[in-house]
Phi, psi and omega in degrees: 000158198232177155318284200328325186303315213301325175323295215302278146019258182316319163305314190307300209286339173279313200289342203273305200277350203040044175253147160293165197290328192316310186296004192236006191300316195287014180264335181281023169232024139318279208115134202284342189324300178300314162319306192267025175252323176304326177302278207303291181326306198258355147278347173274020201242306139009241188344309226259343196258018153234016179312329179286321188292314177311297203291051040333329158275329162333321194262357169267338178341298155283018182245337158231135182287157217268327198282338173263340184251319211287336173266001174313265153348292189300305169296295195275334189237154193292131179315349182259012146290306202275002182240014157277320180284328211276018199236261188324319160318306195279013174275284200314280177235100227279316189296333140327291177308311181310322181314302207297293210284353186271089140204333202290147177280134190292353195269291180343307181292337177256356160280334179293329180295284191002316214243023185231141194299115170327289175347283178258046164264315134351291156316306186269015190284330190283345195278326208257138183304117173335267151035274182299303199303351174274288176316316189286343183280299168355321205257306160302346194270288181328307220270350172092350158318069164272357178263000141280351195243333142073218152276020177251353159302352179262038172223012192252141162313153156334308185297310208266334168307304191287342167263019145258332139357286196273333198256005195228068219285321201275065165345255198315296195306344195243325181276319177295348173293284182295331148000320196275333175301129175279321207272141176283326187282330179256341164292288197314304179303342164260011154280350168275317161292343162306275176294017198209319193288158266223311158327321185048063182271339187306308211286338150304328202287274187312305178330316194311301184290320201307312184265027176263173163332167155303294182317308191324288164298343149303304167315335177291283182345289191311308192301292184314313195290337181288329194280192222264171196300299193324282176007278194319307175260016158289326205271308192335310202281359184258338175293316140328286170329312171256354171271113163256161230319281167021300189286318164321273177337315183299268181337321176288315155299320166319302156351285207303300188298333196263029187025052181252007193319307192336303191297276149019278196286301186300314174310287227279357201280342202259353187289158214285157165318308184308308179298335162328293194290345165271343171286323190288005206240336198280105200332334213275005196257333176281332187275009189235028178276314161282352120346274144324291212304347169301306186316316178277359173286094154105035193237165213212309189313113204274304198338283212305342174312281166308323187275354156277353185250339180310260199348309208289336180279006171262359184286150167321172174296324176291327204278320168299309177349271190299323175301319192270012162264287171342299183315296210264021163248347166296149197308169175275342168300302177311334184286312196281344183264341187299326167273333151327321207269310205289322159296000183241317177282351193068033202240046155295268186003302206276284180344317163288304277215348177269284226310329191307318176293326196294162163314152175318304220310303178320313188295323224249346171287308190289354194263300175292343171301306176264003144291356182239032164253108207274042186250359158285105178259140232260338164305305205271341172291334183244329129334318196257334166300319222276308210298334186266350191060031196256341185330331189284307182293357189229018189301298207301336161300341179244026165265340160305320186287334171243039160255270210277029157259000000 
């Protein structure tokens, strides 16, 4: 999870209190996990201190047929009462809801989503007929009212995934949407239907971003980076596919300038060999190459690992060159932890494969580091050189290390 996540968060969480975002800044160092267990707590605490009012309108619910109260409904009371109740009601008699939203006016219905309890948008999500539930995202779209259309993608069905597909024409609106989505598990299933449906909308999706806003490509960022590595390299190879290196350069540079690098390396870390290797071929990786490798001073994290050395390690020879003299300028805890993490990680290959361009001096620095780190064991390290065919190129590294062993 990233800032762009934690941001997103902190928006759900000013609209859950009817606070501006501002009066919550001191909040983003939650984190989003936390945020978003704080969203959910206190909209549900919200809800739960009108439960009584609900279980009283519930019960006029079987006693006037919908055709006479819902325009009633509709006229008289304001959307955020009917779209605080109307959650709880459709638990209780869910055919009832289904009736209520094919009757319901779609601008009405969409002043009412804000105000309707997440909790039971679950329950009823298997129930509720594509259709209506399209048309009000349309809608919620139009008004650009993207922190409501959302978090409710993470309910949305198979059925319902293949009905916003075909019924919901507005790219940037489903990606600024989806941002707003907490679960990675529920992006990623509507980015699978995005490449596997019958629309074949990602490569229009992505056209979008190449040539959208900065938020626009932020927002994208934030959606890609979460979903799952398959996804991840799947969108990877279509984005290649409609970006050319030009565009790619661009985008990566936003990134860079927007302090999304995080996002950026868990994205680019999960993409397929081909694609690497056309990011790693692309001028723009040398000139954002100690960039990246800055990134990793005091970091841990294999995501952020993988997404500087996969690329770098398809780079010319020079480019590696400088990247691992970089590298071996990163603090010394990072350093002494680097082979523990390449070896839990599997990331010798790409990692041998920087260090391979470098000069003695380097080798013979990183050599001295990691004879006296004793979670390296120096068989297998050199087993995984032996496996790259790299032994000529890496001598001086390990021969300091079992020379100062």
């Amino acid at each position: 999870m990233t800032d762009l996540v934690t941001r997103a968060q902190l928006i759900l969480l000013a609209r859950t209190l009817h606070v501006p975002v501002e009066r919550l800044a001191h909040l983003d160092k939650l984190g989003p996990h936390r945020l978003h267990e704080l969203q959910q707590k206190m909209s549900g605490h919200l809800f739960d201190q009108h439960t009584p009012v609900f279980e009283r309108i519930a019960k006029l619910v079987p006693i006037i047929p919908l055709a006479i109260s819902l325009p009633i409904v509709q006229k008289l009371v304001p959307p955020t009462m009917t779209g605080r109740a109307a959650g709880a009601i459709g638990v209780r008699y869910p055919a009832k809801a289904v009736e209520a939203l094919l009757r319901m006016d779609v601008a009405y219905a969409a002043d009412c989503a804000p105000y309707l309890d997440p909790r039971t948008v679950g329950q009823l999500a298997d129930d509720a007929p594509p259709a209506p539930v399209v048309a009000i995202l349309n809608e919620l779209l139009a008004r650009r009212d993207y922190i409501t259309a959302g978090p409710f993608l993470a309910y949305a069905t198979p059925e319902l995934i293949r009905a916003v597909e075909e019924g919901v024409p507005d790219d940037e609106g489903l990606i600024r949407s989806a941002a707003y989505a907490y679960s990675g598990e529920s992006i990623s299933a509507v980015v699978r239907q995005l490449l596997s449906g019958s629309g074949q909308r990602l490569p229009r999706l992505l056209g979008a971003v190449i040539n959208g806003s900065k938020e626009l490509r932020l927002a994208a960022l934030s959606v890609f980076a979460r979903c799952t590595p398959d996804v991840i390299a799947a969108v990877g190879d279509v984005l290649f596919e409609v970006a050319p290196p030009s565009a790619i350069a661009d985008l990566l540079t936003t990134y860079i300038a927007a302090e999304a690098t995080p996002d950026m390396l868990r994205f680019l870390g999960h993409l397929s060999p081909n694609a690497l290797t056309r990011l790693a071929l692309n001028p723009v990786l040398s000139e954002i190459a100690d960039t990246l490798v800055c990134e990793l001073d005091g970091s841990s994290e294999v995501a952020i690992w993988r997404g500087v050395l996969e690329p770098l390690a398809r780079t010319p020879a020079e480019v590696r060159r400088r990247a691992g003299l970089r590298m071996a300028q990163l603090d010394t805890p990072t350093l002494l932890t680097l082979p523990a993490l390449a070896q839990a990680a599997r990331l010798w290959p790409p990692l041998l494969w920087v260090l391979a361009a470098t000069d003695v001096d380097v080798q013979a620095h990183l050599g001295e580091l990691w004879a006296t780190a004793t979670r390296l064991d120096l068989s297998v390290l050199e087993r995984r050189i032996a496996d790259q065919h790299l032994d000529p190129l890496l001598a001086t590294l390990t021969t300091t290390i079992r020379f100062l062993r």
